[in-house]
VOBA-1610 file (N, C-alpha, C; in pm, whole numbers, padded with zeros to 5 digits, always signed):
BEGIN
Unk+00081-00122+00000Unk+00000+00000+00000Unk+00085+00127+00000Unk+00159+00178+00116Unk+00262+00258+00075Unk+00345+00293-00031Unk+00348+00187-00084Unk+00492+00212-00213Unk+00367+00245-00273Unk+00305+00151-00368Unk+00205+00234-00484Unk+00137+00355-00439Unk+00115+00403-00350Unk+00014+00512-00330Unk+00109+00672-00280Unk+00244+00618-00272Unk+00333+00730-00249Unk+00345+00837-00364Unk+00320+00932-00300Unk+00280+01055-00398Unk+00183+01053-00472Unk+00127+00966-00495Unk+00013+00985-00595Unk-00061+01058-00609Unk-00075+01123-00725Unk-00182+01243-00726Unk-00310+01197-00764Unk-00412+01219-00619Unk-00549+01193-00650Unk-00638+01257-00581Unk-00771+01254-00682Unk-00923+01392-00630Unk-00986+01314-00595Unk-01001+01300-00453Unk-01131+01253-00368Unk-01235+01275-00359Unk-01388+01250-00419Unk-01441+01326-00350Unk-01560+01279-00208Unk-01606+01314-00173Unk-01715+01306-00066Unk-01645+01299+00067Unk-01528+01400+00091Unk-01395+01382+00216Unk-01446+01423+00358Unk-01518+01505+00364Unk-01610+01560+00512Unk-01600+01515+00631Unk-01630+01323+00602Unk-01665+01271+00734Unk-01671+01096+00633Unk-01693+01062+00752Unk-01696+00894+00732Unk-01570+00849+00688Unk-01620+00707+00568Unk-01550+00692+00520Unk-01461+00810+00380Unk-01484+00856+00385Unk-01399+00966+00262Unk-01274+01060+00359Unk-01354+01101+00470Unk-01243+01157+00562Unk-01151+01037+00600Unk-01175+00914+00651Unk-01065+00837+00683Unk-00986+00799+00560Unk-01031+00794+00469Unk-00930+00792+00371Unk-00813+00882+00295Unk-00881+01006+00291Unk-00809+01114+00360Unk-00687+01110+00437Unk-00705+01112+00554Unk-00602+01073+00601Unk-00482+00964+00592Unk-00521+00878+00505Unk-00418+00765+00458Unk-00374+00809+00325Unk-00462+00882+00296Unk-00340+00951+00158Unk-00265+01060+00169Unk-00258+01132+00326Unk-00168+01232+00390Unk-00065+01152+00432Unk-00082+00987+00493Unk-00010+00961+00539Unk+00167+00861+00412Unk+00031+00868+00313Unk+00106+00822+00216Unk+00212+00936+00138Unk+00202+01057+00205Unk+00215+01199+00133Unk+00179+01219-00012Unk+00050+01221-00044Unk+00037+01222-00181Unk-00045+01364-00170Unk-00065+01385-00340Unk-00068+01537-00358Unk-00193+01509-00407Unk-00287+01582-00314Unk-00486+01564-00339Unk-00565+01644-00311Unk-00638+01690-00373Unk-00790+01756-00371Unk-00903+01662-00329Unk-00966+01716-00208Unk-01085+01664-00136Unk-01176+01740-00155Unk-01313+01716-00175Unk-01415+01747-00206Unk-01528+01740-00119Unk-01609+01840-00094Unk-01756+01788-00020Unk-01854+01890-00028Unk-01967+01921-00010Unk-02077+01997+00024Unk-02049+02123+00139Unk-01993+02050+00281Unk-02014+02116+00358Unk-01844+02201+00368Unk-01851+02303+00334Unk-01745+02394+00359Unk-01672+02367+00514Unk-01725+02422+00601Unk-01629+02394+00737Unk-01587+02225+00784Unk-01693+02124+00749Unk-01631+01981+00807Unk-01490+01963+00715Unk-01503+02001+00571Unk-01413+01982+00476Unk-01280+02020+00466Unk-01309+02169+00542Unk-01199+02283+00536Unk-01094+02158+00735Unk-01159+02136+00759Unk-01107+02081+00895Unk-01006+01952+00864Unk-01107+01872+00786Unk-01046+01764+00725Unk-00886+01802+00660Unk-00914+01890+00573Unk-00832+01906+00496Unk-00689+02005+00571Unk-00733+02037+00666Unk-00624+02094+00797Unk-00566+01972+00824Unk-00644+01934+00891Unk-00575+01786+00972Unk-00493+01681+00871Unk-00576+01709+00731Unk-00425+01640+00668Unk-00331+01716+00633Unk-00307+01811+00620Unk-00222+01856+00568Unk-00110+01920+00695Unk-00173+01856+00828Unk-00055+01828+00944Unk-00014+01714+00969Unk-00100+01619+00917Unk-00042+01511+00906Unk+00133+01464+00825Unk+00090+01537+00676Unk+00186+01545+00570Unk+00287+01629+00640Unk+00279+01721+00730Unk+00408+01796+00786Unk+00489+01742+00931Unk+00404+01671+00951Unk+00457+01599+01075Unk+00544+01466+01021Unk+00502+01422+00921Unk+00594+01316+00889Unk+00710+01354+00794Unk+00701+01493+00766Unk+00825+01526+00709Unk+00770+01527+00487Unk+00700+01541+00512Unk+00663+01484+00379Unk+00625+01614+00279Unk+00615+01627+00154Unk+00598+01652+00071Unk+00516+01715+00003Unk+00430+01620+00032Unk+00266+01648-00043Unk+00186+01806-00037Unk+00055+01772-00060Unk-00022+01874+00005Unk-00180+01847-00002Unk-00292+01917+00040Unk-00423+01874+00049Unk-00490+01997+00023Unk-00532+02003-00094Unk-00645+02081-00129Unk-00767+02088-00139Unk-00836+02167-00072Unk-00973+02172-00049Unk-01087+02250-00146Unk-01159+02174-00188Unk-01290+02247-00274Unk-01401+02214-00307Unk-01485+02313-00237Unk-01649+02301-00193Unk-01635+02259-00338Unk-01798+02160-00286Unk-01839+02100-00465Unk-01940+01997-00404Unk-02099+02037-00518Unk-02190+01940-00483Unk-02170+01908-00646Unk-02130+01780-00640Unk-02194+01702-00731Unk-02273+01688-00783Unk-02408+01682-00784Unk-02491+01700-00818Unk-02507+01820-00964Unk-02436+01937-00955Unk-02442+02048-01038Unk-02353+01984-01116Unk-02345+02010-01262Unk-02261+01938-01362Unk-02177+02048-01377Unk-02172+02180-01376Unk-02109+02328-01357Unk-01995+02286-01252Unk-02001+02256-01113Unk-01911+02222-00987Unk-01828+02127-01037Unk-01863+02051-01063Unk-01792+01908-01100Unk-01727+01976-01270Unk-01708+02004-01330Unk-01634+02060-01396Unk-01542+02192-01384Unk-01590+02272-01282Unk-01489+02351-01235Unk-01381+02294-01122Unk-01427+02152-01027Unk-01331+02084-00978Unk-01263+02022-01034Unk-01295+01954-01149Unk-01164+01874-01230Unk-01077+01962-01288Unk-01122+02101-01280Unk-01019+02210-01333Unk-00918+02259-01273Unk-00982+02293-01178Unk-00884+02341-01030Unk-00779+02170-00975Unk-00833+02076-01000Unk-00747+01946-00934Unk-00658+01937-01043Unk-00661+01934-01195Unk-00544+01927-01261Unk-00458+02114-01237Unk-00503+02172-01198Unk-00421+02307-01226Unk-00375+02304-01077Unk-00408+02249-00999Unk-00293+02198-00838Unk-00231+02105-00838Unk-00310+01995-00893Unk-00172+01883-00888Unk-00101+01856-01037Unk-00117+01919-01174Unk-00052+01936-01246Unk-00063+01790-01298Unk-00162+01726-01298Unk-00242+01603-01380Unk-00297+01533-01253Unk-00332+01380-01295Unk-00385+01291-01201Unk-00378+01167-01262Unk-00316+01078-01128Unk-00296+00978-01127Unk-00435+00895-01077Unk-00534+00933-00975Unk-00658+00858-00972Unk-00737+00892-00913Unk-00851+00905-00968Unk-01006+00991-00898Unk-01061+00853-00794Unk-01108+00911-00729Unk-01186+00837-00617Unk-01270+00911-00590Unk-01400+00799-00636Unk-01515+00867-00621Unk-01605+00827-00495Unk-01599+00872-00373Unk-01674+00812-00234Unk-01815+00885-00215Unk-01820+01026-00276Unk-01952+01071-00245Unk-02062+01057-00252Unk-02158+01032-00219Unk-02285+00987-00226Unk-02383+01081-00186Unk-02519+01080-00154Unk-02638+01124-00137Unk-02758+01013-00095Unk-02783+01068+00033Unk-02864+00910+00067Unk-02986+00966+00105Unk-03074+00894+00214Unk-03228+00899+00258Unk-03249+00823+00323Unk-03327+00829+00416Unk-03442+00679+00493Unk-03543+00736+00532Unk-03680+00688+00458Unk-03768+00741+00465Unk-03851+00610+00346Unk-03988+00588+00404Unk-04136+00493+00349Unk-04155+00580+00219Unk-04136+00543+00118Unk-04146+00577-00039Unk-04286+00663-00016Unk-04424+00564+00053Unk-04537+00589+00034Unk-04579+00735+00134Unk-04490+00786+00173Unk-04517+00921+00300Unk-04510+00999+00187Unk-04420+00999+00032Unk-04395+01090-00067Unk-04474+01133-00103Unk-04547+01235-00159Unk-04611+01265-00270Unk-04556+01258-00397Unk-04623+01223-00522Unk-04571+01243-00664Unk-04464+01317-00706Unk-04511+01440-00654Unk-04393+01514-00697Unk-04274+01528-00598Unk-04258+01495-00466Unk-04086+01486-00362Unk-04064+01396-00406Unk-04176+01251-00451Unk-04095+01155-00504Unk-03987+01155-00640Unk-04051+01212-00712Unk-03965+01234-00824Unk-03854+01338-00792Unk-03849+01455-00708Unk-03751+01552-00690Unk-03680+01435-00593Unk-03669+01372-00491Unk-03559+01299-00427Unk-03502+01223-00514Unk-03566+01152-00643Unk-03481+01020-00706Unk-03410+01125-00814Unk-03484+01245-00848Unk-03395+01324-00947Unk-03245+01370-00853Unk-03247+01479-00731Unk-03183+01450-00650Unk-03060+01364-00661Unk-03124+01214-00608Unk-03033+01140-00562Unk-02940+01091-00700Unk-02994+01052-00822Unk-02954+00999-00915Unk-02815+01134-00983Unk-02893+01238-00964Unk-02755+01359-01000Unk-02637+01335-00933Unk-02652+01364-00819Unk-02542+01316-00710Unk-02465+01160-00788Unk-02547+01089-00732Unk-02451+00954-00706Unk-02416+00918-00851Unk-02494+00920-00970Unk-02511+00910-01101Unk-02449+00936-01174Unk-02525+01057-01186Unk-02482+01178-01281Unk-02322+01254-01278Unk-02328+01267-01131Unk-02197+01321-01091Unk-02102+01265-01150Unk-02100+01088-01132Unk-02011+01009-01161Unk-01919+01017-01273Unk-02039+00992-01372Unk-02056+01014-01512Unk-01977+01157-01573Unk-02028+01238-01449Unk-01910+01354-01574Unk-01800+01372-01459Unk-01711+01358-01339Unk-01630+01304-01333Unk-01509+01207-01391Unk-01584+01084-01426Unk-01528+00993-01555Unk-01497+01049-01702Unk-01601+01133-01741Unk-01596+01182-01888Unk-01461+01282-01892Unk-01491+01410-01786Unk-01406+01504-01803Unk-01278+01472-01777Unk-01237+01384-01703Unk-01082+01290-01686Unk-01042+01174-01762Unk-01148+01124-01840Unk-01091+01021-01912Unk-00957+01067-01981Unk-00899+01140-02047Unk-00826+01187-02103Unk-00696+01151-02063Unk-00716+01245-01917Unk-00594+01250-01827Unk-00582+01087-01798Unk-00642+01053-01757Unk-00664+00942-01687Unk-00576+00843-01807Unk-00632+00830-01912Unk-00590+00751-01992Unk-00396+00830-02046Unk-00403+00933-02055Unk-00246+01016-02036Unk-00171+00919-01923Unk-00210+00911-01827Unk-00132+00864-01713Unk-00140+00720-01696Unk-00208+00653-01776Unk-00245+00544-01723Unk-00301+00495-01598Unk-00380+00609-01537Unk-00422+00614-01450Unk-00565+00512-01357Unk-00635+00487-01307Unk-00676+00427-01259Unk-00844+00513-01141Unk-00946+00486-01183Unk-01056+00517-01125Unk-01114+00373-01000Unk-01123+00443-00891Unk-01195+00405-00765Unk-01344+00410-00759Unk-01429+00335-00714Unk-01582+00361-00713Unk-01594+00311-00628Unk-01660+00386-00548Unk-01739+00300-00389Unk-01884+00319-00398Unk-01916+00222-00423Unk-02039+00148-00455Unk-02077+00066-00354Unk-02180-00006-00383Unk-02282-00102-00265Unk-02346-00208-00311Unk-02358-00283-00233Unk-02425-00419-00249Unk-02567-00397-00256Unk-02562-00276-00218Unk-02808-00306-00229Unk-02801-00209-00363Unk-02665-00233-00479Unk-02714-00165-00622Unk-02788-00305-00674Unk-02723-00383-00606Unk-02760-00574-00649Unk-02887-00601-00576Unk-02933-00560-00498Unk-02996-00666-00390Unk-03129-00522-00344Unk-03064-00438-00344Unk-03220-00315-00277Unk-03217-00276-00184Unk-03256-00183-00159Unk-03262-00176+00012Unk-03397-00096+00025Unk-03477-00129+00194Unk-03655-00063+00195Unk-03532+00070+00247Unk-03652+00161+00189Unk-03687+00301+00264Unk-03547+00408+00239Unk-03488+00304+00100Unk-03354+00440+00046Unk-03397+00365-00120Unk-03461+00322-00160Unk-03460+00255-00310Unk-03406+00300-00448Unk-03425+00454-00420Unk-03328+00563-00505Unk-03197+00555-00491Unk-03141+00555-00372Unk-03012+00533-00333Unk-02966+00355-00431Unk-03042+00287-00382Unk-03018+00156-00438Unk-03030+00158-00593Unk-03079+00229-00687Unk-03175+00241-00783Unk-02998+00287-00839Unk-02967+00399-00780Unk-02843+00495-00814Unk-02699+00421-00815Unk-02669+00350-00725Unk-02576+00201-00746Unk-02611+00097-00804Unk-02688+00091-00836Unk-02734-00045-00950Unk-02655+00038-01110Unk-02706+00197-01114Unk-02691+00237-01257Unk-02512+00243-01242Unk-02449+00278-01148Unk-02305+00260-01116Unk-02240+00142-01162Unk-02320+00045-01075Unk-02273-00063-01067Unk-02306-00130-01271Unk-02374-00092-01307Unk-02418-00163-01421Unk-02382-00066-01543Unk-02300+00083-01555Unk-02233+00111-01612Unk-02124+00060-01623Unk-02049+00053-01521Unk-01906+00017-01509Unk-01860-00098-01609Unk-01991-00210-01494Unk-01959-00331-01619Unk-01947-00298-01730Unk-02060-00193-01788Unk-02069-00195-01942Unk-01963-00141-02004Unk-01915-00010-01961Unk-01765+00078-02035Unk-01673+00007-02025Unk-01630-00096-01921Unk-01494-00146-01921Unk-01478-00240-02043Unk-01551-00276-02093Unk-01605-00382-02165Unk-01573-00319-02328Unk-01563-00189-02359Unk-01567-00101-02433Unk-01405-00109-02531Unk-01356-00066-02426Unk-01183-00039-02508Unk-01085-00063-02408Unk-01011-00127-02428Unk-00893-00146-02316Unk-00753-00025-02338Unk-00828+00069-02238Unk-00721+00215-02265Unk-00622+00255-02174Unk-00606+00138-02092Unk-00488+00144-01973Unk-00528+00195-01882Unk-00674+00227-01844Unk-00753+00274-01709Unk-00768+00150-01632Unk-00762+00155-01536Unk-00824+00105-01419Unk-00922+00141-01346Unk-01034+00069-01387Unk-01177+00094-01309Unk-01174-00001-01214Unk-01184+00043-01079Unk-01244-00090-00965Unk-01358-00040-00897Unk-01445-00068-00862Unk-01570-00063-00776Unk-01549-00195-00663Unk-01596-00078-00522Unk-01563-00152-00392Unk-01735-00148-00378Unk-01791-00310-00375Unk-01897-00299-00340Unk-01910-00334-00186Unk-01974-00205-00127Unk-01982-00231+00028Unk-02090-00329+00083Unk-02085-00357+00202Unk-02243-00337+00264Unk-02284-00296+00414Unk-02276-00294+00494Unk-02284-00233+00640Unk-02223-00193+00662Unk-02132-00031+00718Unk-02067+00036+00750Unk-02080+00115+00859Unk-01987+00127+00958Unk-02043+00199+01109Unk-02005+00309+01097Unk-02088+00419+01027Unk-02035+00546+01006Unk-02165+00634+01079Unk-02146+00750+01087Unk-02238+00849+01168Unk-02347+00838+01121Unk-02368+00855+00934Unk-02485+00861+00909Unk-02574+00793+00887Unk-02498+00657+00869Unk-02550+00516+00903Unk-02612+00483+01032Unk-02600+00512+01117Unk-02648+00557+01296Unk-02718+00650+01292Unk-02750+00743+01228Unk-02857+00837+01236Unk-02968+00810+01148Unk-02918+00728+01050Unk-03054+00772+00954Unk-03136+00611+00970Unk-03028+00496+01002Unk-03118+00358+01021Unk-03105+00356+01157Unk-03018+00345+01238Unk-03005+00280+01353Unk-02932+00197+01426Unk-02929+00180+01543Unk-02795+00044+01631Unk-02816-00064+01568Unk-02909-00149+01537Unk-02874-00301+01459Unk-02789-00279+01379Unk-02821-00216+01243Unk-02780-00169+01169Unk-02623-00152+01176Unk-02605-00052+01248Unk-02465+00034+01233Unk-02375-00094+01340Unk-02461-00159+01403Unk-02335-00268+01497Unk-02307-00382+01422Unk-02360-00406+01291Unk-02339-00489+01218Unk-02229-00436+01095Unk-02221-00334+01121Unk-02099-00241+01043Unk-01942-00274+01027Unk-01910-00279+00929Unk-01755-00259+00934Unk-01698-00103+00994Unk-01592-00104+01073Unk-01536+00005+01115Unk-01544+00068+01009Unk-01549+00211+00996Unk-01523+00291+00867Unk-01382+00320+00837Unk-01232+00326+00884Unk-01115+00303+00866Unk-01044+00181+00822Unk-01180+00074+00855Unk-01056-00062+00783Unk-01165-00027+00623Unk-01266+00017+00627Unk-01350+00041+00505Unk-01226+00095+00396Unk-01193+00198+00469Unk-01130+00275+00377Unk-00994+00214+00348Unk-00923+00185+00397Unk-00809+00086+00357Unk-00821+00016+00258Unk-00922-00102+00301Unk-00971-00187+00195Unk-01034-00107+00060Unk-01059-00011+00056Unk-01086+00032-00056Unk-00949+00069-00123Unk-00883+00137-00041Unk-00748+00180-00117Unk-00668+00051-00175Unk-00698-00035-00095Unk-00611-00163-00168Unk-00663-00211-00328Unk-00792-00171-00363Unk-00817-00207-00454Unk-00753-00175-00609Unk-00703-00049-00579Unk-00590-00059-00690Unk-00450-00108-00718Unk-00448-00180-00593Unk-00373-00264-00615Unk-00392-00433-00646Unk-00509-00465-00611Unk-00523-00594-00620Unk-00601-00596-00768Unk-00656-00507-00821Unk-00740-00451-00956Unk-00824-00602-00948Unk-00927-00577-00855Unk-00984-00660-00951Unk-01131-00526-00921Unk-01219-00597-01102Unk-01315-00495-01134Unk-01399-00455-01014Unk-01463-00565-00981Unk-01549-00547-00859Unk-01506-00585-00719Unk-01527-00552-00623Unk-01469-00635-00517Unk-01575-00632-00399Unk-01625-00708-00328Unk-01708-00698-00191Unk-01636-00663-00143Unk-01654-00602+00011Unk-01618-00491+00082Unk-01625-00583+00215Unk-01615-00621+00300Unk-01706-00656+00450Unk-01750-00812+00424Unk-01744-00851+00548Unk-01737-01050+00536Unk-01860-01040+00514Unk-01961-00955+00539Unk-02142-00982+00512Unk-02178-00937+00401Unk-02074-00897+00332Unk-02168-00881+00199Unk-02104-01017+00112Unk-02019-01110+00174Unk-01995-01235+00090Unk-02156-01320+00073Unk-02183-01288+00198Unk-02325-01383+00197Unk-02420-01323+00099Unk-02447-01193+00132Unk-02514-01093+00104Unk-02607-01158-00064Unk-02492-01138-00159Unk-02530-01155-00307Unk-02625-01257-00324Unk-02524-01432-00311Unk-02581-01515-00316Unk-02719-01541-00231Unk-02751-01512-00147Unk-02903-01480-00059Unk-02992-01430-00152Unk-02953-01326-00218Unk-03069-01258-00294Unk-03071-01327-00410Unk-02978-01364-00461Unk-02954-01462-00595Unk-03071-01568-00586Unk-03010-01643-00488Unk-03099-01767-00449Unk-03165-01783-00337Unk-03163-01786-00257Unk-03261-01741-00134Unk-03310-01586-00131Unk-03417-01571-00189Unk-03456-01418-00168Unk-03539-01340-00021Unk-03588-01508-00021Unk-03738-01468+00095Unk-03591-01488+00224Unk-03461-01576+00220Unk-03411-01560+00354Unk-03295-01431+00401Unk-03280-01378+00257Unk-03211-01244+00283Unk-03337-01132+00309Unk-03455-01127+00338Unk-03497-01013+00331Unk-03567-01084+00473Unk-03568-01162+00524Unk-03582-01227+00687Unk-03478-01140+00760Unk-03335-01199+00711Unk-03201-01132+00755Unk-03228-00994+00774Unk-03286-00935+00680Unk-03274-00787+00646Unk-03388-00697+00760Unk-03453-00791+00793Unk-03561-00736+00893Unk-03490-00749+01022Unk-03462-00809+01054Unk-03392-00830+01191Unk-03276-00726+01250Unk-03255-00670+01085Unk-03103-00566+01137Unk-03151-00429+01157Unk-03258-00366+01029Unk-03326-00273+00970Unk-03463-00275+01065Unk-03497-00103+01080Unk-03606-00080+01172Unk-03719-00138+01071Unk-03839-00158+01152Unk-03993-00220+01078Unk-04052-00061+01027Unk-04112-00058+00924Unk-04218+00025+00864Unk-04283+00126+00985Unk-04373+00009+01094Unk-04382+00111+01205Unk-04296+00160+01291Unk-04175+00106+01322Unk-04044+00152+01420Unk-04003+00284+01381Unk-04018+00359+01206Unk-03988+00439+01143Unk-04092+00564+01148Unk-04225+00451+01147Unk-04404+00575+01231Unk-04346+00639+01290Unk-04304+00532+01431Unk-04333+00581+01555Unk-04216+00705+01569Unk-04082+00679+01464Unk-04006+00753+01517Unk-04021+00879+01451Unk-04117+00926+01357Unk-04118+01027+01216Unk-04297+01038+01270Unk-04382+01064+01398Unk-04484+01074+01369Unk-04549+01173+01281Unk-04435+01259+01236Unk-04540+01366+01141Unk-04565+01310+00997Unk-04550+01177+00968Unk-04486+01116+00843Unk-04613+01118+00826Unk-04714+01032+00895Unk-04829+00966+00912Unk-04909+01038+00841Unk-04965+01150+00887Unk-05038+01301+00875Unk-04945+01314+00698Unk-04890+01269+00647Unk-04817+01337+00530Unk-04906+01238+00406Unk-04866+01124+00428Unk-04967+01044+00371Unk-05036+01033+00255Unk-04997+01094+00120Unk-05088+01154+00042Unk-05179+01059+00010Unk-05349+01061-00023Unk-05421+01034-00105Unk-05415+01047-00237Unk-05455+00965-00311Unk-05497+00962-00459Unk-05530+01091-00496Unk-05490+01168-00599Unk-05591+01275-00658Unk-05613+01247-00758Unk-05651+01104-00817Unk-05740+01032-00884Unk-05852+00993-00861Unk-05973+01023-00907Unk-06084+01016-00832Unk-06162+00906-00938Unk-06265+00806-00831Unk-06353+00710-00944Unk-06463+00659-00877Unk-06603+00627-00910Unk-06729+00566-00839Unk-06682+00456-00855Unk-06553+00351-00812Unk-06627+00236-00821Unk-06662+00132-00904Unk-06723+00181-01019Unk-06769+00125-01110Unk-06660+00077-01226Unk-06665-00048-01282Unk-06645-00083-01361Unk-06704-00004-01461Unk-06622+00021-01599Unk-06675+00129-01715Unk-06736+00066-01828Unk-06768-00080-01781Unk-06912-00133-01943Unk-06965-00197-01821Unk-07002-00185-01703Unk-07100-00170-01610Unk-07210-00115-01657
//
């Protein structure tokens, strides 16, 4: 891990917190020269302090550049791939960790939040991706460089009460396959497919089953970094998502048993969201009833 990742110049993005911040820090410690990325200006700007004392405490080299950027806007994400080659003077490998999530009963939506959250979510995790990849292919392929994807096991399998989120790693997960497949241009695409992770927002937005069934979020991130070294396309993430696939493959009804036991119930989510209830929309389709050659 050290030797390949020494100096390497690479744009992180989604660095704030979780897993993207702990990784972060292992590419300060590797002294490599990187741009981190996130939404929230001050968690980011902190992050990006703390590595860049990291890199001076060990005597090192590097440096860590910081720049607000929602994904989501196709404008941001092209003015960051601008600013990351005009600081680090090309790139050796994008890592893409950022995401956009939810937990919340599809049916509390109305028509139209439903469609603004999956538009939403699909920009972010999607869309973003997509012109990330496009606007660096170039470089990428210049350097022989190598792309990271942290992806998930419920792009395969689903998950209740984030399905957009799942909906949004499936199109990840089922691009990838498809472009690599395309031209062999000396890129390296790997996708780390996760599945339980003990990160903050994983604890806030599902809950203790949930998040205690988690991989630490620091060996997360390791194991992701190893993946360009071990290249292989896809990789599971966490000993539970070995089971994970094959369950849904072939046992469907006993992975979604599993899945209840970890994950709050429909009402555990009532009781905890009572204004959800009251949200509720009705039909504004209206009908007597009747069959129409009645």
């Amino acid at each position: 891990m050290p030797k390949y990742w020494h100096r390497k110049r690479v744009l992180l993005t989604g660095a704030s917190a979780g897993i993207g911040e702990d990784i972060a820090y292992m590419l300060a410690k590797y002294d490599c020269d990187f741009v981190i990325t996130a939404r929230r200006k001050k968690e980011l700007e902190e992050v990006g302090k703390k590595c860049n004392e990291i890199i001076q405490s060990t005597g090192g080299q590097g440096k860590c550049v910081c720049v607000v950027t929602d994904q989501s806007v196709e404008a941001e994400v092209h003015r960051t791939v601008e600013t990351a080659l005009r600081e680090l003077g090309g790139l050796d490998v994008l890592l893409l960790n950022a995401a956009s999530t939810y937990f919340r009963p599809y049916d509390t939506l109305t028509s139209k939040e439903a469609l603004d959250l999956a538009h939403q979510i699909m920009n972010s995790n999607y869309f973003g991706m997509l012109t990330y990849y496009r606007d660096l292919l170039p470089e990428l392929r210049k350097q022989k460089g190598s792309m990271l994807v942290v992806s998930s096991l419920s792009g395969q399998s689903g998950s209740p009460f984030s399905p957009f989120y799942s909906a949004s790693k499936a199109a990840i997960n089922t691009f990838i396959e498809g472009v690599t497949q395309e031209r062999e241009d000396g890129v390296g695409i790997y996708v780390s497919l996760l599945g339980p992770v003990a990160t903050k927002i994983c604890l806030d937005n599902i809950g203790h089953k949930f998040y205690d069934q988690g991989m630490k979020s620091d060996k997360c991130a390791r194991l992701i970094l190893e993946t360009a070294i071990i290249k292989k396309p896809f990789r599971i993430v966490g000993f539970i998502g070995y089971f994970q696939k094959p369950l849904t493959t072939f046992v469907p009804s006993f992975y979604r048993l599993a899945s209840k036991m970890v994950l709050p119930s429909y009402d555990d989510i009532m009781k905890e969201h009572p204004q959800w209830k009251d949200e509720i929309p009705e039909s504004r389709f209206k009908h007597n009833g009747t069959r129409k050659d009645e």
